[in-house]
N, CA, C and O atoms as a GROMACS GRO file, in nm:
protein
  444
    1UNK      N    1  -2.650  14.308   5.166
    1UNK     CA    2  -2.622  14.431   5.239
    1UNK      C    3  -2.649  14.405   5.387
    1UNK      O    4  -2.747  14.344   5.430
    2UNK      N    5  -2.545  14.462   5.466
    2UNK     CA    6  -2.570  14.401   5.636
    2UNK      C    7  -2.608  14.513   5.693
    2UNK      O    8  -2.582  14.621   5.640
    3UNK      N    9  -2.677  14.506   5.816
    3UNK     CA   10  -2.766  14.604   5.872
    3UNK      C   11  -2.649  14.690   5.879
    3UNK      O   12  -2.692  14.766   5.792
    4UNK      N   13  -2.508  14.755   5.917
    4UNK     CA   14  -2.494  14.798   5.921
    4UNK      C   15  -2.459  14.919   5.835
    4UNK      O   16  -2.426  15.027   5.884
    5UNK      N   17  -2.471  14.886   5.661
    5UNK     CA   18  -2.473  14.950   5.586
    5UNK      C   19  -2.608  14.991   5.544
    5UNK      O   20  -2.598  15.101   5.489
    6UNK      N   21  -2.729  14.950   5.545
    6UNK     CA   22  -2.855  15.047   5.569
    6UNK      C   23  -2.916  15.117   5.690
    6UNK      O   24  -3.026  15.171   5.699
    7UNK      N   25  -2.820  15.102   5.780
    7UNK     CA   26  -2.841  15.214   5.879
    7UNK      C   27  -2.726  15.333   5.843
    7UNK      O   28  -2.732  15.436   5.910
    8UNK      N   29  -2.619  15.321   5.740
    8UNK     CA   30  -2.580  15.435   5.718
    8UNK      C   31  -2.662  15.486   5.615
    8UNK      O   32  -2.703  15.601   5.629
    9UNK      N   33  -2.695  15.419   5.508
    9UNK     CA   34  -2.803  15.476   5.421
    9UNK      C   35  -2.924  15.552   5.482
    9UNK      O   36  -2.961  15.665   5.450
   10UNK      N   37  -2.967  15.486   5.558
   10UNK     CA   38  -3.084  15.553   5.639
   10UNK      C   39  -3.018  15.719   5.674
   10UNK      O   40  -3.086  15.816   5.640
   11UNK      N   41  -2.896  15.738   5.737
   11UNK     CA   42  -2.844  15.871   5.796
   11UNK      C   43  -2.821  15.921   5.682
   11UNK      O   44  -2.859  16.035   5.656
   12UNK      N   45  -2.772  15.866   5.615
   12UNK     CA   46  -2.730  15.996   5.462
   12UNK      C   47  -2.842  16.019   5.408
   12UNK      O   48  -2.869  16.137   5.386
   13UNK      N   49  -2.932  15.921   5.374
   13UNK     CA   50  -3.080  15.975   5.315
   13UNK      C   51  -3.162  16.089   5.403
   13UNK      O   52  -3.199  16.199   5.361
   14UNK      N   53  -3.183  16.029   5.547
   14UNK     CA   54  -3.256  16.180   5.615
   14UNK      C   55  -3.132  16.272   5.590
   14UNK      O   56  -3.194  16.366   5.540
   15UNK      N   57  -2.999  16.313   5.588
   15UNK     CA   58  -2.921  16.404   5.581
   15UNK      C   59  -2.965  16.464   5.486
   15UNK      O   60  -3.024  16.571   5.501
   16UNK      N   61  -2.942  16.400   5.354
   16UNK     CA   62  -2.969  16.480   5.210
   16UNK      C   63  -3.168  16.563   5.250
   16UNK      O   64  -3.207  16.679   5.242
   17UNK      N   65  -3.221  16.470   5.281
   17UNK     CA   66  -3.372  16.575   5.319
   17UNK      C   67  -3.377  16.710   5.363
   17UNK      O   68  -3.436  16.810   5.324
   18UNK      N   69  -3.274  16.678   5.484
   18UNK     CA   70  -3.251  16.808   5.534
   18UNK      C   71  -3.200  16.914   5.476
   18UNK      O   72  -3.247  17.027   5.485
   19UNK      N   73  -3.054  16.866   5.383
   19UNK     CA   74  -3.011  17.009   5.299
   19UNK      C   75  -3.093  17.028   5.210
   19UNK      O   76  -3.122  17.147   5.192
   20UNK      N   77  -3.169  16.912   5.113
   20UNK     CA   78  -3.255  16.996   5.014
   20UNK      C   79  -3.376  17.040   5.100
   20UNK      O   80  -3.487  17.054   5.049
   21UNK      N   81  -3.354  17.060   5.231
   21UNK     CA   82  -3.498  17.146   5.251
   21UNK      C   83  -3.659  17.060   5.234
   21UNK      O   84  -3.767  17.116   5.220
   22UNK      N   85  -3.638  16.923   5.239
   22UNK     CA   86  -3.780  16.875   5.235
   22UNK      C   87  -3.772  16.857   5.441
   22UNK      O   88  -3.890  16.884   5.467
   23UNK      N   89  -3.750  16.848   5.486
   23UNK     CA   90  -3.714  16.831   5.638
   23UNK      C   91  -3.683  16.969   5.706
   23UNK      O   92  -3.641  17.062   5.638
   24UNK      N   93  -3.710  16.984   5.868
   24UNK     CA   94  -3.684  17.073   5.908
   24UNK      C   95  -3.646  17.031   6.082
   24UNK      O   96  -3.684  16.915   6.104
   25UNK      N   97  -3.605  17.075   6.163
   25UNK     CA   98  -3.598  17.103   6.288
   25UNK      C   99  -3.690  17.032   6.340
   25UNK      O  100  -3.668  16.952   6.431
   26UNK      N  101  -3.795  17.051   6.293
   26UNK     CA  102  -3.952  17.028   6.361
   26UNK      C  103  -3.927  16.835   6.304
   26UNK      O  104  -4.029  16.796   6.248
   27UNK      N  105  -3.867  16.776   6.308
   27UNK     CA  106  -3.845  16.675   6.232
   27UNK      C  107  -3.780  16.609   6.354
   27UNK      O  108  -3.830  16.515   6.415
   28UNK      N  109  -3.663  16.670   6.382
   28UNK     CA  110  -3.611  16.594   6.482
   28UNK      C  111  -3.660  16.607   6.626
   28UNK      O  112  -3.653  16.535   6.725
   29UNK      N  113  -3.704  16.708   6.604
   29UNK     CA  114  -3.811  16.727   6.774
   29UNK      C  115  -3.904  16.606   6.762
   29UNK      O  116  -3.927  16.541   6.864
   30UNK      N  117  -3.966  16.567   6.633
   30UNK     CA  118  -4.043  16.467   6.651
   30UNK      C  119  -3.997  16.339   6.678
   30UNK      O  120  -4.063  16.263   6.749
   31UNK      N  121  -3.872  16.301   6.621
   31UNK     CA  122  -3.757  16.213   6.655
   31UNK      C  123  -3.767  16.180   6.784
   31UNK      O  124  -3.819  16.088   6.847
   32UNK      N  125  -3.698  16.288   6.815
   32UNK     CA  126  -3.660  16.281   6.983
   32UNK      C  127  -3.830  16.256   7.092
   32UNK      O  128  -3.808  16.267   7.213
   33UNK      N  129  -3.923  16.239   7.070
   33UNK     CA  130  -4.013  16.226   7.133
   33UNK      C  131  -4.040  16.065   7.122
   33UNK      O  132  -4.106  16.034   7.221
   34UNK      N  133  -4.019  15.964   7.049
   34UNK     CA  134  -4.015  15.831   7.020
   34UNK      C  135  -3.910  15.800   7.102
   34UNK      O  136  -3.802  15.858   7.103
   35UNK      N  137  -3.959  15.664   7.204
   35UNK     CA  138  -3.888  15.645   7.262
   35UNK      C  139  -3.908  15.469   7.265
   35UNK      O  140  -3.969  15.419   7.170
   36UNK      N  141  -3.855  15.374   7.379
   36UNK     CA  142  -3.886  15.232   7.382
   36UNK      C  143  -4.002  15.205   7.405
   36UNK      O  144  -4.059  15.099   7.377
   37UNK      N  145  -4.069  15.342   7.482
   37UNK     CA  146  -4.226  15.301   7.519
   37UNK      C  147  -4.312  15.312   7.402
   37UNK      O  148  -4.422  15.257   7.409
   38UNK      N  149  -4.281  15.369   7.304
   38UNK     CA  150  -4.334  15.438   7.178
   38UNK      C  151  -4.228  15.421   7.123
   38UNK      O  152  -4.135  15.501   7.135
   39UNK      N  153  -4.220  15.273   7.024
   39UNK     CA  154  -4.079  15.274   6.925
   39UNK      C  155  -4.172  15.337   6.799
   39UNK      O  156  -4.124  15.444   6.763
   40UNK      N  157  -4.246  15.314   6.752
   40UNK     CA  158  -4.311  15.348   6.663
   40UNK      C  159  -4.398  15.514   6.620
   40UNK      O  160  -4.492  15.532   6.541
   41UNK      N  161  -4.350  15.579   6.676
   41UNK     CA  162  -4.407  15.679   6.756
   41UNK      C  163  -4.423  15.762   6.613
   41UNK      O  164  -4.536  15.786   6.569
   42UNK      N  165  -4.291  15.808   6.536
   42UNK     CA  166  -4.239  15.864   6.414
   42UNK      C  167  -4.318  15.809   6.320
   42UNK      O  168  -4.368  15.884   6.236
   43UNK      N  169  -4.345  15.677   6.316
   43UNK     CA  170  -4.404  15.592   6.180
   43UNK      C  171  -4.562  15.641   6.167
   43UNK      O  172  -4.629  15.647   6.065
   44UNK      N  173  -4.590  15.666   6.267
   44UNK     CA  174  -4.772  15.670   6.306
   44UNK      C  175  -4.771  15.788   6.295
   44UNK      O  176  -4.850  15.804   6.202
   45UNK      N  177  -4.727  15.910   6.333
   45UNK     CA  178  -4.744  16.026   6.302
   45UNK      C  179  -4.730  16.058   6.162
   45UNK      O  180  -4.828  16.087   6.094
   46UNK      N  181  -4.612  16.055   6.115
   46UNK     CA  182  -4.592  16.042   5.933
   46UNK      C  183  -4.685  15.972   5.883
   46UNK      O  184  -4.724  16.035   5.785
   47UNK      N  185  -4.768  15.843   5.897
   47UNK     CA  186  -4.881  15.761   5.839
   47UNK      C  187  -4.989  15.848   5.843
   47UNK      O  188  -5.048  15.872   5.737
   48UNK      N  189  -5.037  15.919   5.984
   48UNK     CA  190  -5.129  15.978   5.960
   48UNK      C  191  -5.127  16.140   5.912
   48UNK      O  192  -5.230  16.206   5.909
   49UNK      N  193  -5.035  16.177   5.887
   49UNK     CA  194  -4.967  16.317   5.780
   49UNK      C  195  -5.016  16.254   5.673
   49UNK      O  196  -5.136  16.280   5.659
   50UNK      N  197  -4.958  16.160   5.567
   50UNK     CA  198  -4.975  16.104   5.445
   50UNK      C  199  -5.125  16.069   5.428
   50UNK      O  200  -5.174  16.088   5.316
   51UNK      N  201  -5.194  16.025   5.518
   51UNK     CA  202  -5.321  15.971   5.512
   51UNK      C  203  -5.420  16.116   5.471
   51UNK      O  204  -5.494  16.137   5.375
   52UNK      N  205  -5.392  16.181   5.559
   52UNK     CA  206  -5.458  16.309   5.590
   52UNK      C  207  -5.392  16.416   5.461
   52UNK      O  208  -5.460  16.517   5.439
   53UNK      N  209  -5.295  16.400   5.397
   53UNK     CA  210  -5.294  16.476   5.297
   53UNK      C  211  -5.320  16.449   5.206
   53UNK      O  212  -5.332  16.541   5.125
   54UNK      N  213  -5.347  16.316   5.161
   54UNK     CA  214  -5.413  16.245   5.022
   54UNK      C  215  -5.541  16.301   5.027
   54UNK      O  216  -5.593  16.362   4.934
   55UNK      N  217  -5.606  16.275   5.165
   55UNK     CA  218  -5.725  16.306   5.142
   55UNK      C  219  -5.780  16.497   5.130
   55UNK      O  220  -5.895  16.537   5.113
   56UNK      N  221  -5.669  16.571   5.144
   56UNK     CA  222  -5.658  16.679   5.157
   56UNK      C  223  -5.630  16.726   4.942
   56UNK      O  224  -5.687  16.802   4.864
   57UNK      N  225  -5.532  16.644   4.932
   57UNK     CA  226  -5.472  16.702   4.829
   57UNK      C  227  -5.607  16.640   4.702
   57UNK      O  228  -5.635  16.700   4.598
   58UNK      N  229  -5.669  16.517   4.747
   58UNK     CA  230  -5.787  16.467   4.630
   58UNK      C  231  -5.937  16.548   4.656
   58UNK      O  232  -6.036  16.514   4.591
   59UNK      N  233  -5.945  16.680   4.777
   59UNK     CA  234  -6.012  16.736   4.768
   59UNK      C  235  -5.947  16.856   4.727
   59UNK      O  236  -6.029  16.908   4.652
   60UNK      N  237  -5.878  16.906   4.731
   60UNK     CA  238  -5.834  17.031   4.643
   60UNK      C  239  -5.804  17.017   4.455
   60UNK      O  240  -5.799  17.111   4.376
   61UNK      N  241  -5.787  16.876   4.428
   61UNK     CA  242  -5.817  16.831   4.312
   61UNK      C  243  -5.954  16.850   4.278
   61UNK      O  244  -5.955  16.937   4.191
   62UNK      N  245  -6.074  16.813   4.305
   62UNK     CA  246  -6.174  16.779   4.296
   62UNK      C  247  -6.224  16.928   4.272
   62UNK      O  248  -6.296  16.966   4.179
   63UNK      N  249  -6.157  17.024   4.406
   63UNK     CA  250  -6.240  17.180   4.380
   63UNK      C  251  -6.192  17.230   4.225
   63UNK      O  252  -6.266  17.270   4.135
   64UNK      N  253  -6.070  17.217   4.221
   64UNK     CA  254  -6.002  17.293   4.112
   64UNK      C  255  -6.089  17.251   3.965
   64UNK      O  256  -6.109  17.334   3.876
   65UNK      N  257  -6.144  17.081   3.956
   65UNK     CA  258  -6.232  17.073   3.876
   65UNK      C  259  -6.411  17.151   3.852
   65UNK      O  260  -6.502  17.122   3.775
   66UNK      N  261  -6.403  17.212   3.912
   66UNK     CA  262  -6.534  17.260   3.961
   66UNK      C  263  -6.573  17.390   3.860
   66UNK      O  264  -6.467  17.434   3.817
   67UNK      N  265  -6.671  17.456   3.816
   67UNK     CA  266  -6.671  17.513   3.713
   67UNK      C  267  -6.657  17.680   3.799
   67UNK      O  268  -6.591  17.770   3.746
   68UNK      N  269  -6.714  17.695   3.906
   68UNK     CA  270  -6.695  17.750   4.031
   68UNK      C  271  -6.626  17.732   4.129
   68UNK      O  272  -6.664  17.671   4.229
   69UNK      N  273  -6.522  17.778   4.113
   69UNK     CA  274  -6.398  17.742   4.258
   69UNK      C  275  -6.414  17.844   4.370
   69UNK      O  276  -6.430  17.966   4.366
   70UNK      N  277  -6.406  17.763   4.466
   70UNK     CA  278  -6.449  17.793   4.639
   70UNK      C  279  -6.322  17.843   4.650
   70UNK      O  280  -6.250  17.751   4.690
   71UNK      N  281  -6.256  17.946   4.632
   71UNK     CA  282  -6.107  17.993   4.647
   71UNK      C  283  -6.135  18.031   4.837
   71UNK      O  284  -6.035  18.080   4.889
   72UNK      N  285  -6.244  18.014   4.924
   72UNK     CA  286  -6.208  18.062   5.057
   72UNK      C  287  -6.215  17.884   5.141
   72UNK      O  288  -6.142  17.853   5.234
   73UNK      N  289  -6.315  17.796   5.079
   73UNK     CA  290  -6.277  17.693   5.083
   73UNK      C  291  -6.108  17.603   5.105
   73UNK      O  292  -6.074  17.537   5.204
   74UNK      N  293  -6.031  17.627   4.985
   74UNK     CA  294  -5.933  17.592   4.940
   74UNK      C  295  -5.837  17.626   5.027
   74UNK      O  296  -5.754  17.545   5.068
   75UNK      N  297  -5.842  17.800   5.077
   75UNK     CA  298  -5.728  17.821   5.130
   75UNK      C  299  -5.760  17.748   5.289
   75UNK      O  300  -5.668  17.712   5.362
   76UNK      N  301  -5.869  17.738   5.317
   76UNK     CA  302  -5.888  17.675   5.458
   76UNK      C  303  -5.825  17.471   5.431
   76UNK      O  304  -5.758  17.408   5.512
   77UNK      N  305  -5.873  17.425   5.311
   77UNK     CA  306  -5.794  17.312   5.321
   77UNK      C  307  -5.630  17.350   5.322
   77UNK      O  308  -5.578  17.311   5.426
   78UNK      N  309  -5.567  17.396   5.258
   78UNK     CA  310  -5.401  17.399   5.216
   78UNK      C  311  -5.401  17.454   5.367
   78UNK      O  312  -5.348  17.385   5.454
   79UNK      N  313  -5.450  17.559   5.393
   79UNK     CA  314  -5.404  17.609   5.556
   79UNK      C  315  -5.378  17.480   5.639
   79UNK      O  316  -5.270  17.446   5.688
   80UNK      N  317  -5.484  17.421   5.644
   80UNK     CA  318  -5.496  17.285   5.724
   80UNK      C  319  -5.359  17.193   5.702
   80UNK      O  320  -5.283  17.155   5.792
   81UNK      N  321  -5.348  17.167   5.566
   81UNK     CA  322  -5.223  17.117   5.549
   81UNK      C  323  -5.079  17.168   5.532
   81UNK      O  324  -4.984  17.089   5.521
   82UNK      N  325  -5.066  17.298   5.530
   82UNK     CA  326  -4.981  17.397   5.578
   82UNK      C  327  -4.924  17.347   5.749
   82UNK      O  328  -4.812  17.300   5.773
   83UNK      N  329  -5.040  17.374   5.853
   83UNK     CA  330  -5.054  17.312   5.921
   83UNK      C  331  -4.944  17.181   5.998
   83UNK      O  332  -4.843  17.158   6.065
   84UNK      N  333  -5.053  17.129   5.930
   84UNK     CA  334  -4.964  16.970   5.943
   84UNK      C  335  -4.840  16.963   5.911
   84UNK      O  336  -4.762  16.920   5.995
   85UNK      N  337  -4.803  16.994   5.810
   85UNK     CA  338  -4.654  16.945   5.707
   85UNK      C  339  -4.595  17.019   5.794
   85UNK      O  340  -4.481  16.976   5.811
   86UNK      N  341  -4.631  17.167   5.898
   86UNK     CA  342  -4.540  17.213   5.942
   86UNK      C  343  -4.501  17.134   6.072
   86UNK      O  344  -4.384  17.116   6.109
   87UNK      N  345  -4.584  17.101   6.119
   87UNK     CA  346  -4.551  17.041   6.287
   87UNK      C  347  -4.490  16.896   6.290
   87UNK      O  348  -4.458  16.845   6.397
   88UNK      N  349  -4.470  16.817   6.143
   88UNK     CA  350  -4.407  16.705   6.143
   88UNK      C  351  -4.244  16.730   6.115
   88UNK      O  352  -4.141  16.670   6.147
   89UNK      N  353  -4.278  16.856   6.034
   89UNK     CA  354  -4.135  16.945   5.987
   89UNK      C  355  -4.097  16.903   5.802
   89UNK      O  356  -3.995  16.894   5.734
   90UNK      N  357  -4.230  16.887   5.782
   90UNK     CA  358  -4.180  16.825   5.619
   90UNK      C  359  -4.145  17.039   5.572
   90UNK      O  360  -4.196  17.093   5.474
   91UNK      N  361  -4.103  17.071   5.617
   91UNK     CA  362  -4.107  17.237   5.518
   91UNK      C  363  -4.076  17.258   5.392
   91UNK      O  364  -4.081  17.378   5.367
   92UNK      N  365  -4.046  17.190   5.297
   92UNK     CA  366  -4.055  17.201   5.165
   92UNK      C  367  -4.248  17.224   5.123
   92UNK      O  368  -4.313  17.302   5.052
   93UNK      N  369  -4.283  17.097   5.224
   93UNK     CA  370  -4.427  17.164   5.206
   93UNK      C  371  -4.478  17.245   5.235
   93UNK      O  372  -4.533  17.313   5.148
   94UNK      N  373  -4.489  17.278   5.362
   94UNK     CA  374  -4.534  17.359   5.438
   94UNK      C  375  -4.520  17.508   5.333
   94UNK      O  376  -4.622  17.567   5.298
   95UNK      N  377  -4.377  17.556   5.289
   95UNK     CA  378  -4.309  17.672   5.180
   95UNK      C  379  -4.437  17.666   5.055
   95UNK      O  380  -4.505  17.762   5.015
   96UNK      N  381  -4.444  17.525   5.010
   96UNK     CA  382  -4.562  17.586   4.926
   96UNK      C  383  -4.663  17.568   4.932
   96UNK      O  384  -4.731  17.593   4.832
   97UNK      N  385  -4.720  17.520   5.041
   97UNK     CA  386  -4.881  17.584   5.092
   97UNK      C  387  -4.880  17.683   5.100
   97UNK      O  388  -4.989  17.716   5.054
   98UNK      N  389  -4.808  17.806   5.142
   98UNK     CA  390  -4.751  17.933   5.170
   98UNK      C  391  -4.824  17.996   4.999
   98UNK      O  392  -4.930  18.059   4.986
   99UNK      N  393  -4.752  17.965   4.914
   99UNK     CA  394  -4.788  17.995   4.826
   99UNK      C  395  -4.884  17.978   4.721
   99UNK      O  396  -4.914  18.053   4.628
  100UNK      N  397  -4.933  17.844   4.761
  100UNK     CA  398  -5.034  17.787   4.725
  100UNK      C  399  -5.207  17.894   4.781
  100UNK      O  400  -5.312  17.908   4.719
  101UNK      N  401  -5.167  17.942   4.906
  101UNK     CA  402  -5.243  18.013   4.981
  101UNK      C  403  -5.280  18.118   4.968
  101UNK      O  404  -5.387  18.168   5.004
  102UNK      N  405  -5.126  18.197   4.873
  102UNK     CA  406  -5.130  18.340   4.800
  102UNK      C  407  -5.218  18.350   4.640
  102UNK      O  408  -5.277  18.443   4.586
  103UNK      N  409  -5.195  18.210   4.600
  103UNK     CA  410  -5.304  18.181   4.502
  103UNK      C  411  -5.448  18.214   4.483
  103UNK      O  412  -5.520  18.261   4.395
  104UNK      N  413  -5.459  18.163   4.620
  104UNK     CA  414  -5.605  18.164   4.660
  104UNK      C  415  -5.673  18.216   4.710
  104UNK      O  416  -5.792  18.187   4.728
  105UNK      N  417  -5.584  18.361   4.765
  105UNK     CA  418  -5.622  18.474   4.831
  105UNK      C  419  -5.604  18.577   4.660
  105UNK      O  420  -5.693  18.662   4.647
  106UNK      N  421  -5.536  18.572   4.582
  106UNK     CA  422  -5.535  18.610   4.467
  106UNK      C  423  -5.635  18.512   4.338
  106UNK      O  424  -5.620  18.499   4.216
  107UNK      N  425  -5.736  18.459   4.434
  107UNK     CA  426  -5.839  18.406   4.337
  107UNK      C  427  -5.719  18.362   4.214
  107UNK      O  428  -5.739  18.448   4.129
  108UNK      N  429  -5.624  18.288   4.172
  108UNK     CA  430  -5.530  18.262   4.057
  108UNK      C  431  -5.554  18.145   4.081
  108UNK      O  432  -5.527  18.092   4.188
  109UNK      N  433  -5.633  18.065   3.944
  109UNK     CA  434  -5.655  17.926   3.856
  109UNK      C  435  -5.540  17.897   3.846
  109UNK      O  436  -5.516  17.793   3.907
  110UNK      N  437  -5.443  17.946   3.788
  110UNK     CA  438  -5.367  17.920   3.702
  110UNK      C  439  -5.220  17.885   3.799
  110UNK      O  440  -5.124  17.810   3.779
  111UNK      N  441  -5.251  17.968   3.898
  111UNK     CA  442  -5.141  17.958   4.018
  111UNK      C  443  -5.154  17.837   4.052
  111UNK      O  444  -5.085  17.790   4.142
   0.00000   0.00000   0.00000
C-alpha cells in the first residue's frame, strides 16, 4: 500500500468519526492549531486525553465496586472527563458523561 492510499484512508476514517458522531468541531479546531513548529501537537493532546481517562474511568470502576458509592464523588470525576472529551471534541463522549452524570445525580447503580 503506497502512502498515497493511507492518507486517503486516514480522510475517510476521520470522515466516518465525524458522521457517527464520535468527533466534533472541537476536533478540527484542535487540528488547525498543530503546525511545523508543533507537528505533533494533535498526538500529545489525544495521549494525554487517553492517559487521563484510563485513569479516570479505573477510578470510577473501583467506586462502583464499593459497598457505599460516593455518587457526589463520581459525578465530579465524569464531570472532569465530560470536560476533557469535550475540548478535544471526542462528543460521543462527552453525550454520555452527560448522562452518566444524570445517573449520579439520580443516585442510579444500575444506570
Amino acid at each position: 500500500m503506497d502512502l498515497v492510499q493511507l492518507q486517503r484512508q486516514l480522510v475517510d476514517y476521520r470522515t466516518s468519526l465525524y458522521h457517527e458522531g464520535f468527533l466534533d468541531e472541537q476536533f478540527t479546531q484542535l487540528q488547525s492549531l498543530q503546525d511545523e513548529n508543533n507537528p505533533d501537537f494533535v498526538v500529545e493532546v489525544v495521549s494525554l486525553f487517553f492517559e487521563d481517562s484510563e485513569r479516570l474511568l479505573n477510578e470510577l470502576s473501583k467506586a462502583l465496586e464499593q459497598q457505599v458509592i460516593d455518587f457526589k464523588r463520581m459525578d465530579a470525576q465524569v464531570h472532569q472527563l465530560k470536560g476533557s472529551s469535550s475540548s478535544i471534541g471526542a462528543h460521543r463522549v462527552q453525550k454520555l458523561c452527560i448522562v452518566f452524570r444524570n445517573y449520579c445525580e439520580a443516585q442510579n447503580v444500575e444506570g
